[in-house]
TORBAVO-389779 format. One record per residue (C-alpha): x, y, z. Coordinates in steps of 0.001 Angstrom, whole numbers, plus 500000, padded with zeros to 6 digits. Each point is the difference from the previous one (the first is absolute). Layout:
XYZ;...
//
This chain:
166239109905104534;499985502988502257;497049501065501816;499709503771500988;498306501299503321;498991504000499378;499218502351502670;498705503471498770;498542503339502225;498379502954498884;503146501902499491;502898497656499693;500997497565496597;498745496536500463;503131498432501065;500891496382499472;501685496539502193;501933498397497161;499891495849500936;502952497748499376;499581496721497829;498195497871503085;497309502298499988;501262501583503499;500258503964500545;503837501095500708;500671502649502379;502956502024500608;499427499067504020;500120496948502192;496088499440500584;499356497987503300;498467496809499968;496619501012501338;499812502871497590;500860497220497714;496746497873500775;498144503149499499;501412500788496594;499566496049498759;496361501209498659;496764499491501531;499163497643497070;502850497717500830;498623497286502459;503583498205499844;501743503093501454;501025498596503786;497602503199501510;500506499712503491;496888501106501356;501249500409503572;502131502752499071;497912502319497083;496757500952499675;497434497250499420;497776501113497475;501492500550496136;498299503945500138;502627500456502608;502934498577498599;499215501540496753;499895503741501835;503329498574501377;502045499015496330;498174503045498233;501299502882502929;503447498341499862;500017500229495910;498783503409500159;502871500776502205;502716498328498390;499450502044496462;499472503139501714;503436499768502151;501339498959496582;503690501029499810;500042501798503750;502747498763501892;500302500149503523;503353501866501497;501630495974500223;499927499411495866;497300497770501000;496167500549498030;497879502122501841;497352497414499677;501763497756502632;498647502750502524;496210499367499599;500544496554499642;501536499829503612;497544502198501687;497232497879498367;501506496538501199;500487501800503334;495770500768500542;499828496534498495;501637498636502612;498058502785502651;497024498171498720;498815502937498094;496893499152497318;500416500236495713;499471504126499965;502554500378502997;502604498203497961;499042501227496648;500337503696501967;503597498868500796;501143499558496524;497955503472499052;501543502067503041;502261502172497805;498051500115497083;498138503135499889;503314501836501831;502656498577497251;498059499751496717;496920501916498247;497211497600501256;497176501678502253;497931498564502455;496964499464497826;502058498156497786;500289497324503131;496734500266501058;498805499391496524;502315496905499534;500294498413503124;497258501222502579;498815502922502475;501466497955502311;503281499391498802;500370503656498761;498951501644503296;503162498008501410;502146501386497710;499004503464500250;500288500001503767;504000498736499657;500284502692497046;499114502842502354;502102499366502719;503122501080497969;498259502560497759;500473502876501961;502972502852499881;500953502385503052;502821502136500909;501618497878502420;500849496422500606;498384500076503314;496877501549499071;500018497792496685;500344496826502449;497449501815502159;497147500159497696;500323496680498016;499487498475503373;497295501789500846;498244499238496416;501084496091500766;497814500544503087;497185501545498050;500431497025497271;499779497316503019;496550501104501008;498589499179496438;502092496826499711;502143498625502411;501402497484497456;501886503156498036;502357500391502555;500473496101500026;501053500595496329;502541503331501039;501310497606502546;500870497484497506;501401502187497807;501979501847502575;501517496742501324;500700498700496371;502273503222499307;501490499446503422;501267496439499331;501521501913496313;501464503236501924;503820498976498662;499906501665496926;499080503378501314;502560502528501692;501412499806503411;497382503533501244;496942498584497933;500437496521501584;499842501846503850;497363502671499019;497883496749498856;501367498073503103;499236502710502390;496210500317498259;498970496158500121;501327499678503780;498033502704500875;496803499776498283;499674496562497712;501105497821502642;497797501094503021;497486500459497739;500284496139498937;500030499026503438;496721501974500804;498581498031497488;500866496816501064;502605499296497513;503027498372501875;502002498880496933;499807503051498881;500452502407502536;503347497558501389;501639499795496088;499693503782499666;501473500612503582;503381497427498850;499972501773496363;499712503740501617;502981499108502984;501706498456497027;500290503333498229;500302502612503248;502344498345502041;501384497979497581;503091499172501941;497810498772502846;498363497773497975;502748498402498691;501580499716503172;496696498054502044;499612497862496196;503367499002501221;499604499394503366;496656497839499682;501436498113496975;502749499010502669;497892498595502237;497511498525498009;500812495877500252;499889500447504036;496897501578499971;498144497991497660;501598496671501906;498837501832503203;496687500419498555;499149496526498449;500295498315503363;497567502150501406;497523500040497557;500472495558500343;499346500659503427;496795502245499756;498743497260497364;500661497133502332;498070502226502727;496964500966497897;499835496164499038;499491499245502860;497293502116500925;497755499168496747;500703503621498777;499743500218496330;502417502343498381;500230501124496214;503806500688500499;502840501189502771;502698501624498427;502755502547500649;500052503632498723;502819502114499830;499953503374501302;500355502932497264;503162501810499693;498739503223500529;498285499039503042;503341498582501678;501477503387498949;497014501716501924;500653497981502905;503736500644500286;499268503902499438;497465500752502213;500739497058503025;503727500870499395;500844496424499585;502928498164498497;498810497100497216;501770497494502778;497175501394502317;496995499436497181;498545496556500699;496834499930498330;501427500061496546;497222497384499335;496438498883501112;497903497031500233;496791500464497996;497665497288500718;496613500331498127;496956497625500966;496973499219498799;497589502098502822;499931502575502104;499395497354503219;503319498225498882;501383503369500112;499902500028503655;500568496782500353;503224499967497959;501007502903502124;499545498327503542;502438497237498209;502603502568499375;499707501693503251;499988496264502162;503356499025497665;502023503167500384;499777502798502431;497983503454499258;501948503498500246;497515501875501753;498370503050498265;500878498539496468;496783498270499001;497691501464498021;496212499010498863;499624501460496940;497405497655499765;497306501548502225;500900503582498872;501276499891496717;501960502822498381;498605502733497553;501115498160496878;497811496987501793;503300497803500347;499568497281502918;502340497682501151;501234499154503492;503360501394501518;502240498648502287;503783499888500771;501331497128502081;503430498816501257;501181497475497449;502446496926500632;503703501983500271;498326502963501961;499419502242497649;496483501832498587;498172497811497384;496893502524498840;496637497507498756;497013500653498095;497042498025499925;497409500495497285;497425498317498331;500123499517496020;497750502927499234;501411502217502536;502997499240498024;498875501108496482;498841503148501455;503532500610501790;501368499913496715;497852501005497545;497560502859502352;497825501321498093;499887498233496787;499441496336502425;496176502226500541;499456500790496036;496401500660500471;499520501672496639;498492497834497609;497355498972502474;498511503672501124;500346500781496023;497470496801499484;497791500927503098;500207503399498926;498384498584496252;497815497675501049;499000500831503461;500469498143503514;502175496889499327;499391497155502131;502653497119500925;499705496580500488;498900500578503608;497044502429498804;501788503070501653;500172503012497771;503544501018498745;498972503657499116;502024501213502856;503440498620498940;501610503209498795;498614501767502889;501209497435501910;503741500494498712;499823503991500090;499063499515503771;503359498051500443;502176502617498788;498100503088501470;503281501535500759;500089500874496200;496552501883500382;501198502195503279;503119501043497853;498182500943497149;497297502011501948;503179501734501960;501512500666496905;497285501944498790;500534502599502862;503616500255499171;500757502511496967;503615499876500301;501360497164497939;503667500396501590;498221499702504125;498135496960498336;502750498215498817;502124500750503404;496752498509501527;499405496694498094;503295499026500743;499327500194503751;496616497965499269;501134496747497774;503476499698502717;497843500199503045;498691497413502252;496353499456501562;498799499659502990;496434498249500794;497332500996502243;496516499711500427;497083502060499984;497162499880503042;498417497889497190;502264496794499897;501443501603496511;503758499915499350;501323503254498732;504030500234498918;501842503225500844;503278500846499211;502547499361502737;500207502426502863;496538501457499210;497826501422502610;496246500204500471;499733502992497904;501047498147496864;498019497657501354;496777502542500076;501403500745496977;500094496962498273;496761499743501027;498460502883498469;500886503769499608;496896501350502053;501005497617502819;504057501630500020;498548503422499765;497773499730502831;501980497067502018;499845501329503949;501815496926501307;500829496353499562;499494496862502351;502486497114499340;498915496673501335;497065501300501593;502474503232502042;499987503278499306;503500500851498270;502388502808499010;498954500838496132;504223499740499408;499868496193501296;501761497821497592;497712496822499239;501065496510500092;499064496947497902;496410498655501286;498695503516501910;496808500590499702;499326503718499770;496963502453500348;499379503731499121;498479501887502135;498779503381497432;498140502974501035;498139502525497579;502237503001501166;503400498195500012;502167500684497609;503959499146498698;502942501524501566;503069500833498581;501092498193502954;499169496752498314;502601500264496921;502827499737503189;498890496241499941;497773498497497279;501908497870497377;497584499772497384;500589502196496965;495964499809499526;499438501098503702;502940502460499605;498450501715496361;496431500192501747;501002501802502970;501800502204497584;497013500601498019;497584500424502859;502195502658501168;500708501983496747;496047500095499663;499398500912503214;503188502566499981;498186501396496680;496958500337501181;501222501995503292;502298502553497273;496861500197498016;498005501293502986;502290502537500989;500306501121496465;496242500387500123;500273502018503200;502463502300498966;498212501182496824;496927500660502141;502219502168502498;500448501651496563;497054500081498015;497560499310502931;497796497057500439;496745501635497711;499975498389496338;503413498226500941;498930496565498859;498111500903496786;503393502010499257;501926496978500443;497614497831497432;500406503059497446;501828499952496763;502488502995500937;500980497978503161;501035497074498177;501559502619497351;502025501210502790;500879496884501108;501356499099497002;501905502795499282;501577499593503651;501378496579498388;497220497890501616;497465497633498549;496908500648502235;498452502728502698;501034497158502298;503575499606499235;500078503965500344;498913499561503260;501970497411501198;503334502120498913;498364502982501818;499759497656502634;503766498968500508;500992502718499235;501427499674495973;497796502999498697;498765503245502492;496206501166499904;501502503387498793;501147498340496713;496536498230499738;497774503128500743;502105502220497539;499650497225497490;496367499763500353;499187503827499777;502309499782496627;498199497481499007;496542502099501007;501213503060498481;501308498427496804;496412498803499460;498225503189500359;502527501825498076;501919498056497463;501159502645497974;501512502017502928;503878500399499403;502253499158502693;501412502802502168;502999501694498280;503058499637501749;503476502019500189;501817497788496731;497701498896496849;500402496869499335;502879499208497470;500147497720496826;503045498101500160;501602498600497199;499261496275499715;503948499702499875;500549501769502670;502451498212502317;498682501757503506;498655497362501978;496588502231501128;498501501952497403;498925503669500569;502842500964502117;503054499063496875;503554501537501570;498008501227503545;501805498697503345;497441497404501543;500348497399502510;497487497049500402;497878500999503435;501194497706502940;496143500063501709;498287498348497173;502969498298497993;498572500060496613;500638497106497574;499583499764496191;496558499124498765;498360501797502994;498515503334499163;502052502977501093;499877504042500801;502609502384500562;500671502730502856;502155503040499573;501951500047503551;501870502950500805;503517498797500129;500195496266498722;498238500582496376;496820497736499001;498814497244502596;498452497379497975;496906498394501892;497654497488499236;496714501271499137;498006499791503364;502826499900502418;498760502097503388;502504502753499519;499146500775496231;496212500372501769;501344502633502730;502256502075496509;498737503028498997;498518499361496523;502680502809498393;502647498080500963;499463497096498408;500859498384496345;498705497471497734;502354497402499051;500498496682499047;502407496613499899;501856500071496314;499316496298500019;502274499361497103;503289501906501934;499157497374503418;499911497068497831;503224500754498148;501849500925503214;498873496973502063;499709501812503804;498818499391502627;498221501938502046;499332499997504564;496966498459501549;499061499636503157;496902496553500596;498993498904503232;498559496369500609;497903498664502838;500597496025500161;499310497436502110;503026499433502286;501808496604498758;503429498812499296;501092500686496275;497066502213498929;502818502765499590;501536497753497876;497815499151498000;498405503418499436;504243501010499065;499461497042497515;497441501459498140;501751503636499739;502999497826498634;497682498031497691;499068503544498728;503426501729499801;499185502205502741;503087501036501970;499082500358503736;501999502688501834;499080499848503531;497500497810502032;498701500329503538;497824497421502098;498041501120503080;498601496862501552;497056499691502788;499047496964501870;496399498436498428;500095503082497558;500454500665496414;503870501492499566;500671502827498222;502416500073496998;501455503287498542;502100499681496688;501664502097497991;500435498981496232;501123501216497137;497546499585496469;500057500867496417;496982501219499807;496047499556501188;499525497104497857;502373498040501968;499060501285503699;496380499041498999;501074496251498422;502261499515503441;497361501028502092;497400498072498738;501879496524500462;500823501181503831;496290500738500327;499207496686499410;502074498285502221;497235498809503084;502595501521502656;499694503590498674;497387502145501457;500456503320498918;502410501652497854;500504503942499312;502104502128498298;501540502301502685;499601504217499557;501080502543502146;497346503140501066;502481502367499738;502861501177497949;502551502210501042;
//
C-alpha cells in the first residue's frame, strides 16, 4: 500500500511524493547518503543516523527533510542546462554548508536558495513554514541577483555592493552565495565558451578573494583551479599535464621526508595529529611562472609538508625540529601564529632546503588552527549561542564565565568587513566601488602597533596617514605629524611589519592634497576627498555670499537669503537651495547679474502679477503641432544656435534678431540676452517632438576640477561612453599638489542627458567642481 507525503502553501496545489511498494519515496535524483539519514524519518530509530555528521536533535533534522521536500516539488520538471533535474543544484549547495558545518536553517536555506527567484513562492511563505531564521537566509541570497542595470559592469557593481550590505546582517548569506557560486563553477561545461569566461572572470575576481577573506581555503583554492580552468584554458591543461608527469617522483620524494620528520618528532615526545603532503594548486603554479617568470623545471615547491599538532607549544617545538634537520632559507619564515591574518588563519611558515637541494615549503598547525584554515568562518559559527543569550540572557559555561560576548567576539575578528562597509557608505558610485573592492579582498596587510600595545593591520605600503586614518577620521583630518618607533618621521614613510606608530594632531591642521601622492588606502584616499570637497564648498559658498552683497549690499542680506523668493530663484536657476546658488555663484557656474535680475523678477512678479510682459518687435507665433521646424516661433526664418551659451533641448530658450546672421537662439539667462535691447528679442521654444525624431546632437562645452590621479580621465570618458555621449575634444592642465583642470567638449541629445551624465561624474569623490562653460560676449 502506498503512503502519500503532501506539501501545500497558500497559493500553490498541495502536491504529492508518490512511494514505491517498500514504503520508500522515489526521486528523480541521486540523494546523498547523509541527506539519506535525514530523510529515513525522525520516527525511525533503526535508520543508521549518524549523529556526527547532522543535526542532533529530531526538530532539526525534520527542518532539514521538510526544506529539501519543499524544494524538490517546487523545482518539479526544471532542468538544469546539462538534462540533469534542477533539484540536483540545491541538493549540492546544501551538502556543501553541511560539510562547512553550517546548522539545520543554513542547509534548509541551501535547498530554498532559488525558490522565491524561479517559482511563485514569497518569503512569508518560508518564514511561515520553516522559520524567521531560515527565511531571512533566503531572502538575503534572493537579493543579490534581483537587481537590473544598464550595464554588465554596473550590474556586477551593485550586486556586490548589496552582498556587502547583506554581510553586515548575516555573514552566513554570503557563505550560502559562495556555495552556490562554487557549485555552478564545478557545472560550467554546459554553458557557452563567453558565458563560461564572463563567469570565470567574475568568481576570480570577487568569489574567490572574497572566500579567502573569510577564511575559506577550500573554497577560495577550488574556485581559483575552476576559474584558470575556463580563462586560460590552454594553460591549464598544459600545467594538469606537466604535474600529472611528475607526480610518482614527487610523492616518492615526499614520503621519505615526512618518515623522517616522524622519526624526528618521535623522538622528541612531540605529539602530532598527522604530517602529510599537500599539493600546490594549479593556478597558483601558473601565478608563479607568470609573475617570477619561471619555467615549471624551475617550480620546486609543487608540494608542502603540513604537519598539524596538538598545541601551540609543540608548534614551536615542531618547528625548531624542522629547522635543526634541514637548513632555513632566510627571509621565508613566517609566524602567522603571533599575528594572524584578517580571516584569523594561523599556522607557521617556513621554507627549508630539502634532501636533493631543492625548496621543500612546511606548515605547522595545530588541529583547530586547521579547521579554521579550511573552513574560516563557518569553524567560528557563533550563531545559535548569541540567539540563546540573546533569549534568555547572560549564558554561563562550564567555567562560570559568561558567553554573551561570543558574537561580538567573532565580529571583532573580521573587523575588516565593518571598515568596508562604513567606507562604502561614503562611496555613491557603484562602478568606483566595485574598481575598489577588488583592490581590497587581493591586497595584503601589514601589522603595526599602536602607542597602546594594540595591533592594527594596514594594507601594504600604507603610511601613517592611513594609519591616522584607520584610526579615526578626526585624527587624519587634523594629523600634524607621525613618530615611528619613538622618531619623528616623514608622513609618506612606508611602514613595516611590527612599527609602532604615533600621531602627532593639532586643532588647526588639516589634509593636503599632498597626501593622495602617497596614501594607499581607498578609505584614507575617499576622506581626504571628502574633507576637501566640503571645505572647497564651503570656500565657493563664501564668495558667492560676498558677491551678492557687493550687489545687494550687506543690510537685510541674510534675511533675503532665508526668504521664499530666494529659494524661488534658486530654483528656477536649476538649484535646490540658497546655498547651492551660492556655491555656483561662487565658482563661477551662474553670475550675480543673472541672480539679481532673477530676484527683482521674482519681486516684481509678486507685486504685480497681472502685469504683461514687455512687447517685443515679433508676437509670438502658434506653430502647428506638425510643424517640422525644429524651434517654434521662428518656422522658415534663418537661425543659428548662439556659440556663447550653446543651447540644448529641454533648456529654456529666447531668440535675438542680429543684423546679418538671422535669429540667435539663447538660453534664457545667458549674459548677452541680459545686455539685448528688449525690441530685439523673440520668444521661442524647442519643438520637442522635431529633436526627438531627428536624433541630434547638439555642442557643449563642461569643465571639471579633479583631484590629480592616474586614470581619473578615464574613468570620467567611461561614464560619457556609458551614457552615449560622444566626446570631441579634451584638454588637461595639471599643477603640482593642485586640483587639475579638465575642459571637454561633448556632444548631447538633449538636457535630459547632459543632466543624467553629469550627475554620475558629480559623484565620483575625485571631482570637485564641474561647470558648463559660457562665453561673455558674442560677436
Amino acid at each position: 500500500m502506498t503512503t502519500p507525503v503532501s506539501i501545500s502553501t497558500d497559493n500553490i496545489d498541495p502536491v504529492t511524493l508518490v512511494n514505491d511498494p517498500d514504503n520508500e519515496v522515489v526521486y528523480d535524483c541521486e540523494i546523498p547518503d547523509w541527506l539519506q539519514q535525514c530523510l529515513a524519518g525522525e520516527d525511525n530509530t533503526d535508520a543508521p543516523i549518524d549523529l556526527d555528521s547532522l543535526p542532533e536533535t529530531l526538530r532539526e533534522r525534520k527542518l532539514i527533510k521538510n526544506a529539501f521536500e519543499f524544494a524538490y516539488e517546487l523545482h518539479g520538471d526544471q532542468k538544469r542546462k546539462s538534462g540533469e533535474p534542477y533539484i540536483c543544484h540545491p541538493i549540492a549547495v546544501a551538502g556543501l554548508l553541511r560539510d562547512l558545518g553550517g546548522g539545520a536553517p543554513m542547509i534548509a536555506a541551501g535547498f530554498l536558495h532559488d525558490v522565491v527567484e524561479d517559482t511563485p513562492i514569497t518569503i512569508d511563505q518560508i518564514e511561515a513554514k520553516f522559520g524567521k531564521e531560515t527565511a531571512h537566509l533566503v531572502e538575503g541570497v534572493t537579493k543579490l541577483s534581483k537587481f537590473e542595470f544598464s550595464s554588465k559592469k554596473e550590474q556586477q557593481a551593485e550586486n556586490f555592493r548589496r552582498m556587502f550590505i547583506a554581510m553586515a546582517q548575516d555573514i552566513r548569506v554570503i557563505v550560502v552565495k559562495l556555495a552556490d557560486r562554487l557549485h555552478n563553477m564545478r557545472t560550467l561545461d554546459h554553458l557557452r565558451t563567453e558565458r563560461q569566461q564572463a563567469i570565470s572572470q567574475e568568481t576570480r575576481d570577487i568569489f574567490a578573494p572574497l572566500a579567502d577573506r573569510l577564511g575559506l581555503g577550500r573554497i577560495k583554492w577550488e574556485l581559483e583551479d575552476l576559474s584558470f580552468k575556463y580563462i586560460e584554458a590552454e594553460d591549464y591543461r598544459r600545467i594538469q599535464d606537466l604535474v600529472a608527469e611528475k607526480r610518482t617522483a614527487r610523492e616518492s620524494r615526499i614520503a621519505n621526508v615526512t618518515e623522517m620528520i616522524r622519526h624526528r618528532l618521535d623522538r622528541a615526545k612531540i605529539n602530532y595529529v598527522d604530517i602529510s603532503g599537500r599539493p600546490k594548486h594549479l593556478y597558483s603554479i601558473y601565478q608563479k611562472m607568470r609573475y617570477q617568470k619561471k619555467e615549471f623545471s624551475e617550480i620546486y615547491d609543487l608540494t608542502a609538508i603540513r604537519i598539524i599538532v596538538e598545541s601551540n607549544h609543540e608548534c614551536y617545538l615542531a618547528l625548531a625540529e624542522i629547522h635543526d634537520a634541514f637548513k632555513p632559507i632566510p627571509g621565508r619564515f613566517k609566524d602567522y601564529i603571533g599575528l594572524p591574518k584578517n580571516n584569523r588563519y594561523q599556522s607557521l611558515h617556513t621554507t627549508v632546503v630539502g634532501f636533493t637541494g631543492t625548496p621543500l615549503e612546511v606548515q605547522i598547525r595545530t588541529l583547530e588552527m586547521h579547521h579554521v584554515a579550511e573552513y574560516g568562518i563557518a569553524a567560528h559559527w557563533k550563531y545559535k549561542e548569541a540567539a540563546k543569550a540573546d533569549k534568555s540572557g547572560p549564558e554561563t559555561s562550564e567555567t562560570g564565565k559568561a558567553t554573551t560576548n561570543r558574537r561580538t567576539e567573532v565580529d571583532e575578528k573580521f573587523a575588516w568587513l565593518r571598515q568596508l562597509l562604513e567606507w562604502q557608505n561614503d562611496v555613491k558610485d557603484a562602478i568606483e566601488f566595485d574598481d575598489h573592492l577588488k583592490d581590497h579582498l587581493l591586497e595584503r596587510d601589514v601589522y603595526v602597533f599602536t602607542p597602546k600595545g594594540e595591533v592594527v593591520s594596514l594594507r601594504q605600503g600604507s603610511t601613517p596617514v592611513d594609519y591616522a586614518y584607520r584610526i579615526h577620521t578626526e585624527v587624519g583630518n587634523h594629523c600634524a605629524g607621525a613618530k615611528v618607533n619613538d622618531r619623528i618621521v616623514p608622513l609618506s614613510r612606508t611602514l613595516s611589519n611590527g612599527d609602532i606608530v604615533e600621531i602627532i594632531t593639532r586643532e588647526n591642521s588639516r589634509p593636503s592634497l599632498d597626501w593622495l601622492n602617497f596614501v594607499v588606502s581607498p578609505g584614507a584616499r575617499n576622506r581626504i576627498t571628502q574633507w576637501y570637497k566640503r571645505s572647497h564648498r564651503d570656500e565657493n559658498v563664501a564668495r558667492g555670499r560676498e558677491l551678492l552683497e557687493r550687489e545687494l549690499g550687506k543690510n537685510g542680506l541674510e534675511a533675503l537669503l532665508k526668504s521664499e523668493p530666494m529659494l524661488a530663484v534658486a530654483q528656477r536657476c536649476n538649484y535646490v537651495t540658497v546655498e547651492d546658488l551660492l556655491a555656483g555663484l561662487g565658482y563661477g557656474e551662474i553670475t550675480q547679474k543673472t541672480v539679481v535680475n532673477r530676484l527683482r523678477e521674482m519681486v516684481k512678479d509678486r507685486e504685480a502679477p497681472t502685469q504683461e510682459l514687455p512687447p517685443t518687435t515679433a508676437p509670438k507665433q502658434t506653430s502647428p503641432a506638425n510643424s517640422d521646424f525644429p524651434i517654434l516661433g521662428i518656422e522658415g526664418l534663418l537661425h543659428h544656435l548662439a556659440g556663447c551659451c550653446s543651447p540644448i533641448p529641454g533648456e529654456p530658450i529666447i531668440g535675438i534678431v542680429t543684423r546679418n546672421s538671422g535669429i540667435s537662439i539663447h538660453r534664457q539667462g545667458c549674459v548677452n540676452v541680459e545686455q539685448m535691447d528688449g525690441n530685439r528679442l523673440l520668444p521661442v521654444s524647442w519643438n520637442t517632438q522635431v529633436t526627438k525624431e531627428k536624433a541630434r546632437t547638439y555642442p557643449v562645452s563642461v569643465q571639471l576640477e579633479v583631484l590629480d590621479r592616474v586614470g581619473v580621465l578615464k574613468d570620467i570618458l567611461s561614464r560619457l561612453t556609458d551614457n552615449k555621449i560622444n566626446v570631441r575634444s579634451a584638454n588637461v592642465i595639471t599643477h603640482y599638489a593642485k586640483p587639475a583642470i579638465i575642459d571637454l567638449s561633448i556632444e548631447v541629445s538633449d538636457k535630459a542627458q547632459l543632466d543624467r551624465c553629469l550627475a554620475q561624474i558629480k559623484q565620483m569623490s575625485d571631482v570637485l567642481n564641474i561647470r558648463r562653460l559660457t562665453q561673455s560676449v558674442e560677436n
